[in-house]
N, C-alpha and C positions, 0 to 999 in steps of 0.2 A: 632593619633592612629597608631600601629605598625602592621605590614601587618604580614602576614603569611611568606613573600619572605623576609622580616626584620630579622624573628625571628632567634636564633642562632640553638633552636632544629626544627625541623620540624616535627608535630605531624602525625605518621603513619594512624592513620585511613585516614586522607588526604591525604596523598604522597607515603605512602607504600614504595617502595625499592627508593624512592627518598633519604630518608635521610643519603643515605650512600655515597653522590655524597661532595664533598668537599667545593663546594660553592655552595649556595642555589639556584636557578635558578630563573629566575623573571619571575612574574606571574602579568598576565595579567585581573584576572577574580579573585576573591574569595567571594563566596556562602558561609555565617558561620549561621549556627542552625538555617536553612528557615523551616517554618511551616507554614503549608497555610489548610486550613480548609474550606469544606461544608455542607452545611445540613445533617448531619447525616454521615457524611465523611471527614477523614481526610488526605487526600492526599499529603501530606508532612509533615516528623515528625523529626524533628533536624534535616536534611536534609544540610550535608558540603562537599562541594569542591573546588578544585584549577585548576587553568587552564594558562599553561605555555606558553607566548607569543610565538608566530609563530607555537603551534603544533596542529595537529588536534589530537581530543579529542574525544575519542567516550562517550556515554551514554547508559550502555545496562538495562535491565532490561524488567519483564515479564507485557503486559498488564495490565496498572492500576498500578502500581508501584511509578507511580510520574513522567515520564521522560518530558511529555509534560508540567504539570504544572508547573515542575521547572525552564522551558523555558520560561514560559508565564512569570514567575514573573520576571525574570531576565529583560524580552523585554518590561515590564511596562504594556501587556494584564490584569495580574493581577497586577495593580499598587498600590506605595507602601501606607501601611496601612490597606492593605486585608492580610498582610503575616505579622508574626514576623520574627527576623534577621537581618543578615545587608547584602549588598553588597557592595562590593569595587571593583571599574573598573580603572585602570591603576594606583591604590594604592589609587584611592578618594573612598567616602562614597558616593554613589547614590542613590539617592529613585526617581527612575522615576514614573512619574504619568500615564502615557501612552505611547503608541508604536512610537508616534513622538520626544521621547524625546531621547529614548532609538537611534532611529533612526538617530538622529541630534549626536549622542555620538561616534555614528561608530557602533552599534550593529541593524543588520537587522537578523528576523529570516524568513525561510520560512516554513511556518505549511506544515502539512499534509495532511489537505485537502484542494485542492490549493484555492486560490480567488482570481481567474479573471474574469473578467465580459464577456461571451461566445460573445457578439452579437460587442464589439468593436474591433479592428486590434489588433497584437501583440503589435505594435509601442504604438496606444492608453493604452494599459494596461500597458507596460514598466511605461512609463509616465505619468501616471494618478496621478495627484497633484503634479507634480513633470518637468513639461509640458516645455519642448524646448522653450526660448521666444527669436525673434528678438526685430526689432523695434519697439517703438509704441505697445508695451507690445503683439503684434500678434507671435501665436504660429508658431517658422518656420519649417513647416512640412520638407522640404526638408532635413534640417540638422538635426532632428527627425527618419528619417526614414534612413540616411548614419550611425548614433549614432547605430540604432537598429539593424541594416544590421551588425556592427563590434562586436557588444553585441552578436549577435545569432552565428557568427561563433564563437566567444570564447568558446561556450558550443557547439559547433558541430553539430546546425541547419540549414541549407539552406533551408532557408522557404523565402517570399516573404514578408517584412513587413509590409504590408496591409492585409497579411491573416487575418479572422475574425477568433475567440479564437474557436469558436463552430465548424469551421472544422481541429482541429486538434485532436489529439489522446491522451488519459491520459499523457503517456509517452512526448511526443511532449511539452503539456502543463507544465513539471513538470522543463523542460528545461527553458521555457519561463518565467518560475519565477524564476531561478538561474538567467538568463541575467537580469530580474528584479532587485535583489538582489545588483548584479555588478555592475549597474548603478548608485548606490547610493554609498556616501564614504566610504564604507565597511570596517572595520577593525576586526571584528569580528563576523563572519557569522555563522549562525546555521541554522544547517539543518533538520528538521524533517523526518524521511524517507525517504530521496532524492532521493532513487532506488526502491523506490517500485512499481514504474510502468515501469522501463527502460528494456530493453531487456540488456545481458551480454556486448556489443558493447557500447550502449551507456551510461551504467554505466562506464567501465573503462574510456572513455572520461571524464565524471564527474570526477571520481579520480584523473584524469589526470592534471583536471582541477585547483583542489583541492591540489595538490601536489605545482600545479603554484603559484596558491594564496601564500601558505607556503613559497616560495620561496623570493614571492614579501612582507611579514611580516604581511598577513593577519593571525587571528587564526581562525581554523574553529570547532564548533563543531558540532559534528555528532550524531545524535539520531538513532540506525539499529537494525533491530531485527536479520541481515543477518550476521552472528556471521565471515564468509568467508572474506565479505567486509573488516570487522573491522580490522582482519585478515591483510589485502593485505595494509591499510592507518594510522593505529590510531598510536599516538606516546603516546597517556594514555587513561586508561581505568578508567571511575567510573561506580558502580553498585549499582544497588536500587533494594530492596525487600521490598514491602508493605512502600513504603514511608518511607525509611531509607536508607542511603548509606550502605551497607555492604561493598566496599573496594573501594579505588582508586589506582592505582598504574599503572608507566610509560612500556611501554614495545615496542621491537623493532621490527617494521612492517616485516610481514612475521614468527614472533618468536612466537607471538601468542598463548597462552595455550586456546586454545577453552573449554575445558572439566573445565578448570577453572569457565570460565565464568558461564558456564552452571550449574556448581555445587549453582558457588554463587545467581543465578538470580533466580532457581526456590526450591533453598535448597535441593537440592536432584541430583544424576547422571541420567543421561540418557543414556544408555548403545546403544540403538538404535535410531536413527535421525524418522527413519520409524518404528513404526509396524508389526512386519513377518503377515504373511495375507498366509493363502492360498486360493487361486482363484478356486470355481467350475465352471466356466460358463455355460450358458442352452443354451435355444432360441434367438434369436436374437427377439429381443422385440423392435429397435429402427436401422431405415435403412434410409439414405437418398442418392436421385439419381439423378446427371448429375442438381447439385443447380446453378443457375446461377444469379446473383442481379448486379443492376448496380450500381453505384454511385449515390446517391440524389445531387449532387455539380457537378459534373463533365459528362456530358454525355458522353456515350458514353464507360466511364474506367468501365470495370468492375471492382467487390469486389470480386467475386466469379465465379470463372471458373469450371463449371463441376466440383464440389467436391462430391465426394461419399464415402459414409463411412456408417459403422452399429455398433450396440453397442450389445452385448449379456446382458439375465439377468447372476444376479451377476457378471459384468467384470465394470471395469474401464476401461476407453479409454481414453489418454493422447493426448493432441493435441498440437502442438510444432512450435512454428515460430517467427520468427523475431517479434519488432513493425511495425505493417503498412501491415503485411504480408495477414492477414485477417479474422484469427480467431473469434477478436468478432466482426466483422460485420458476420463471417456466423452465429454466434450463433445469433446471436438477432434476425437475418431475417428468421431464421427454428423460432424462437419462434415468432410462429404467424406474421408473416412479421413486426418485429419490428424498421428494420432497414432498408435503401436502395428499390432499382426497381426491386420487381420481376422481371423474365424474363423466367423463367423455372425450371424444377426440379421438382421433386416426394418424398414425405414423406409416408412410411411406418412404421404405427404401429401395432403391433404383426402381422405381413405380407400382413396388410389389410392397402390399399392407405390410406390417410388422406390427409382432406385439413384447412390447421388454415392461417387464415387471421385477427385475431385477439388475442393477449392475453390474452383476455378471451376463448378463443375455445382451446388455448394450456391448462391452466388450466383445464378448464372442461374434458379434454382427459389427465388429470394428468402426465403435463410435465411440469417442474419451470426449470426458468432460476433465478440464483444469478449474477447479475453481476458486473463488474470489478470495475465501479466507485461507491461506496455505499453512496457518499455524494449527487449526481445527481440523480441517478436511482434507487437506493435501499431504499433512507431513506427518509419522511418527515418528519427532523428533528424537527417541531413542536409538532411531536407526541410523546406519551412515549411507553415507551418498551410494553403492553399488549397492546396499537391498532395496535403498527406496528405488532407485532405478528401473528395477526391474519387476517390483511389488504388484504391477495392475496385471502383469501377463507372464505368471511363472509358468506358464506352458512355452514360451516363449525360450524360456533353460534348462529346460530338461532334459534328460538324456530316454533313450528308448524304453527305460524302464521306471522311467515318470519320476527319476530325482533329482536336483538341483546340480546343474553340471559346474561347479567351481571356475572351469575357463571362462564358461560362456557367460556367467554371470558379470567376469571380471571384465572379459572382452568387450561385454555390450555398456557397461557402464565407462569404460574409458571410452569406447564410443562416441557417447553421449557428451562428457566431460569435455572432450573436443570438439565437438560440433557446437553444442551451445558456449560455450569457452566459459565452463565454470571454471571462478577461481578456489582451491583446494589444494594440499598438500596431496592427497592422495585419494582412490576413494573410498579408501578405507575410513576416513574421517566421518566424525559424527558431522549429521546435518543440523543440528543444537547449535555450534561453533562455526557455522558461516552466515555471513553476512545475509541482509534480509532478503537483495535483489538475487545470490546466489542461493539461496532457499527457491527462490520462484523460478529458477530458472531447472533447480533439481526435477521440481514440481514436472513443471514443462517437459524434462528427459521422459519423466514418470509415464506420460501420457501419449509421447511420442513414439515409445517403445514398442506399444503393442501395434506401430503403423495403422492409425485409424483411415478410413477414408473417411469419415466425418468427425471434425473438428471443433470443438467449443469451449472458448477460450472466456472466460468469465475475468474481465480488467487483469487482463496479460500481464500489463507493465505498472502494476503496481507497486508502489516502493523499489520502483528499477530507475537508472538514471539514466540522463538523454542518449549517451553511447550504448548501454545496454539494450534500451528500446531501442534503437537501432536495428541491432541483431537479432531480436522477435522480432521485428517486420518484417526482416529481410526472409527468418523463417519462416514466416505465414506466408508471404509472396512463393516461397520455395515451392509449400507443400501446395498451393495450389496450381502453380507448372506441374506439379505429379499429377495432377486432375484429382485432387482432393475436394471434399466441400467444408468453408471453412466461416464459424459463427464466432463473430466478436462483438462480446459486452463489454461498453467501454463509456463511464461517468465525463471523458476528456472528448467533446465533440470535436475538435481541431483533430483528436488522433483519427477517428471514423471519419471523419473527412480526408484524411490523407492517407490511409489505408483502406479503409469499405471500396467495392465497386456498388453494392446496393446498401440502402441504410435503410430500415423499417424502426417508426417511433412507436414506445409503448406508452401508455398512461392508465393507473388505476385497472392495471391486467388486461387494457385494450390495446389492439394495436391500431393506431391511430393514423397511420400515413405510411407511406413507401414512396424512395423517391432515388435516382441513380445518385450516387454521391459527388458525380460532375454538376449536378445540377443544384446539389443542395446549398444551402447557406445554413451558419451556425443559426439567425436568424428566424428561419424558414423550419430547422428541427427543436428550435426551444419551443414555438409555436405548437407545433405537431404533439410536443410532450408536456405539454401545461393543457393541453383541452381536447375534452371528449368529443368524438367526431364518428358519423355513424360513415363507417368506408367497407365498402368491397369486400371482403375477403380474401388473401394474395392467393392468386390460383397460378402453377404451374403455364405458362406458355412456353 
């Protein structure tokens, strides 16, 4: 059979400005007319690409477009005979049946929502199936854990390889499956959102990392919604709108036409990244004072060192800091001590003390937290879209004699399904079977439902793409015209710059500076969150 890198024309919807290069280049990867289909969905539709040995390759495209599925089929998740098409890997015909074959071929993917098992070491998960053996077929931990100790410094972790998975931090963990990744014969690595937990520090290490690899003739592909990244690494770009390629084509890192992209992903311009918004703010509606929580692992380390801060109705309040810095251990531990050892601190609502000790007492005092990891903590993925909907405030559907009222249940989740414009079949659908940005946005109905006036949104727009962020803004801009008070943790300074009205930086559990976010510069808050600074206290005016 004759490849795509054989042929003498090169057809442009595949290669775009390739064909004007004098010798074909060889291609490592080619994707021709994949189609792959669900219940009432069709999630890939003549679906073609190429993918040119040693480059990294981005995949853009808006939530539900296809990006992840095209991945799965390629890594044998969806194996072959669930998809029509063919694949050719180093010019052969492959039809992997599953992810160990694909695996055994040189192609490791890492998904998006990670999977490691929280309660084993990083060392145990690296190696899980895959397990260090000396003599006498006995695993030799020793040379296991010096393996992991060289793996964790290539991606820029100094972590202890006995740490257990459950005290590391998203970011931390997203690391731990790149050295995963590495461990195995890699030759062709795909990444699903690799940075959508990392702070700007340890994403460039990724790149960095990523660059190495290219060096040493791995290819990488890259699945990012973060149009910046693609930006600063990809040497070709293909694009998918509703499960179709609209274009592929090479281009030279740093030369980047983003506006392109943007056009092709969501068929339309987008003239502003942000929403203009003008900000009334009122009362301060949400205070907290001198929060102190320790470590549930560590005695003794605090999480949270006297952080004080307020939120007014109608304002956004951006919250800024490194990974590890301690944003969402404060958030979780104000919401209802969800996280870590009290130790001190006062919450005020509408200028009256409060004390929540439970999740349920933050609810009932109409305060939702979304947070960061939606596969852990926001979703049971057994359920579908109308029970997750409505799961945080089943008082919410009740009928007068305290049971779940069938309409109301259904009412309030198509609701939701419209307002945030999940994409779904219905909402009867599992929330397992949608996309990752439409997972977060379920999250989001989850949390909306019970009408909080206080708001805290823990990195909103993670694994969302530029039109979906979009519409979280436009929603937090909404619920604060309701005179809501509304806290955004958010790794992406550009985004707290363009949505915050206030930004408070945190570092090592301080909060270290407050400053209007007219005023701020990215500059000016990396500063604030890289060093300890003895400030103020934010007090209510």
């Amino acid at each position: 059979m004759t490849t795509l890198s054989q042929q003498t024309m090169v057809p442009p919807a595949v290669l775009g400005e390739a064909q004007d290069t004098a010798i074909a280049p060889k291609y490592v990867l080619e994707m021709r007319h994949i189609t792959k289909e669900f219940p009432g969905v069709r999630a890939l539709d003549d679906v073609t690409m190429a993918v040119r040995d040693s480059d990294i390759h981005a995949i853009c495209g808006e939530n539900g477009a296809g990006k992840s599925t095209l991945m799965k089929v390629l890594s044998g998740v969806h194996p072959f005979g669930t998809y029509t098409g063919e694949i050719l890997y180093n010019g052969e015909l492959v039809t992997f049946k599953n992810i160990r074959e694909s695996e055994a071929a040189g192609i490791v993917i890492i998904h998006q929502e990670l999977a490691l098992i929280p309660e084993l070491s990083i060392a145990e998960n690296i190696f899980l199936c895959n397990e260090v053996v000396g003599r006498f077929g006995i695993i030799d931990w020793a040379k296991a854990y010096a393996q992991t100790s060289d793996l964790l410094h290539q991606v820029g972790l100094n972590i202890d390889p006995r740490t257990p998975i459950k005290n590391l931090g998203v970011g931390q963990q997203q690391l731990v499956e790149i050295a995963k990744a590495l461990s195995k014969n890699v030759q062709l690595l795909i990444l699903d959102e690799p940075t959508s937990a990392l702070n700007e520090e340890d994403a460039e290490t990724l790149f960095n990392l990523m660059r190495d690899l290219k060096r040493k003739g791995v290819t990488c592909i890259m699945i990012s919604h973060k149009l910046n990244e693609i930006a600063q690494v990809a040497d070709a770009i293909t694009i998918l709108r509703d499960g179709k390629t609209v274009e592929t084509y090479p281009v030279v890192p740093g030369e980047v036409d983003v506006d392109r992209i943007i056009r092709a992903m969501v068929g339309r311009s987008l003239e502003n990244r942000f929403p203009s918004h003008d900000s009334h703010p009122g009362d301060v509606v949400f205070e907290v004072r001198d929060w102190r929580v320790e470590d549930p692992n560590v005695p003794g380390r605090l999480l949270c060192k006297d952080i004080s801060l307020y939120v007014r109705a109608g304002e956004i309040v951006g919250l800024a800091g490194l990974m590890g810095a301690g944003r969402t251990e404060f958030a979780r531990s104000v919401f209802g001590r969800n996280y870590g050892i009290y130790l001190g601190g006062e919450i005020l609502l509408h200028g009256s003390p409060l004390t929540l000790k439970s999740v349920e007492q933050a609810i009932d005092h109409r305060i939702s937290y979304v947070s960061e990891d939606r596969k852990m903590l926001g979703l049971n993925l057994l359920d579908d879209v109308k029970a997750t909907t409505i799961s945080a405030w089943l008082k919410g559907v009740c009928n007068p004699l305290g049971l779940l009222d069938p309409h109301k249940v259904r009412s309030a989740a198509e609701e939701y399904r419209e307002k945030l414009g999940i994409k779904t079949a219905s909402v009867d659908v599992g929330v397992s079977t949608l996309s990752g940005g439409n997972q977060q946005k379920v999250v989001l109905a989850k949390w909306l439902f019970p009408d909080p006036d206080v708001l805290i949104l823990d990195e909103p727009t993670r694994g969302i793409d530029v039109g979906a962020k979009y519409e979280i803004y436009r929603i937090m801009q909404q619920l604060a015209d309701q005179g809501k008070a509304v806290i955004m943790i958010s790794s992406e300074l550009p985004e707290l710059l363009g949505v915050a009205d206030r930004i408070y930086t945190i570092c090592e559990g301080a909060v270290t500076g407050e400053m209007p976010a007219a005023e701020a510069t990215q500059e000016a808050l990396m500063r604030m969150m890289t060093t300890i600074t003895t400030t103020a206290p934010a007090v209510a005016r």
